[in-house]
N, C-alpha and C positions, 0 to 999 in steps of 0.2 A: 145568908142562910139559903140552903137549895131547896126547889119547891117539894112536895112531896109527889106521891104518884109512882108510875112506872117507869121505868130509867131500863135504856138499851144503848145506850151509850155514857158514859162518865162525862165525856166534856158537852154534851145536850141538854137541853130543859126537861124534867121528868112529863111525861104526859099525866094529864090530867083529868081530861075527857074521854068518850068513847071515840067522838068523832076526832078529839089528835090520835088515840090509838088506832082507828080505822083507816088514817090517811095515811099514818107511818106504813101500815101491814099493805094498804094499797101500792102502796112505791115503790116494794119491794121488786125482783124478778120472779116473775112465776115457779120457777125453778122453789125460791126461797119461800113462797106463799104455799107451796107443795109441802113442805117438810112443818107446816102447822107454829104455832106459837107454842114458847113454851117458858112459862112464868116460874119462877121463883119467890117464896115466900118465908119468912124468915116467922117467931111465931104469935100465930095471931093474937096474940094479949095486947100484943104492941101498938097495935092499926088501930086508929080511931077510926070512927063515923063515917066523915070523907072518904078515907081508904078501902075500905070493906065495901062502900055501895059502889065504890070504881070498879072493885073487881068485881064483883054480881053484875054490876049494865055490862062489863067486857065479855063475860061468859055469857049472858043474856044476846050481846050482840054476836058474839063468836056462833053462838045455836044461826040467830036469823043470816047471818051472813055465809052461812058453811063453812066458818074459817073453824081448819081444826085450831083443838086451845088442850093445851098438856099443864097441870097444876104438881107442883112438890112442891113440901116445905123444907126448908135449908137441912132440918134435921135430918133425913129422910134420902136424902141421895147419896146413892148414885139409884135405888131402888124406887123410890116413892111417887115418881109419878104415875100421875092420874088422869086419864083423857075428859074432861068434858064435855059431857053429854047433853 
């Protein structure tokens, strides 16, 4: 069974932490840490406990760290996103 989390890649471990999400957006090239994160979300009835506080500490860490962070839900695009502020 695959872990839950955030998944940006299919054949990876989903992240599970802020600090795996932090290291992943660290890694990146500058270039790609320019153009912000940008989440997908399918709808929230689904996400237990775990899931819901991962994404609040990632928006919570995206504020302290400057990383821009873009939020849609699956239904919702190609219009739906939303910058986190």
């Amino acid at each position: 069974m695959k872990k839950w989390g955030l998944v940006y890649d299919p054949s990876q471990e989903a992240l599970q932490t802020p600090d795996e999400f932090l290291s992943l957006v660290r890694r990146q090239p500058r270039a790609v840490q320019d153009n912000g994160v940008w989440i997908v979300v399918t709808d929230p009835d689904v996400y237990g406990e775990q899931e819901k506080e991962l994404l609040t500490d990632v928006e919570t860490l995206c504020r302290k760290e400057k990383i821009v962070l873009f939020v849609a839900r699956a239904a919702d695009l190609p219009h739906g996103w939303k910058r986190v502020e």
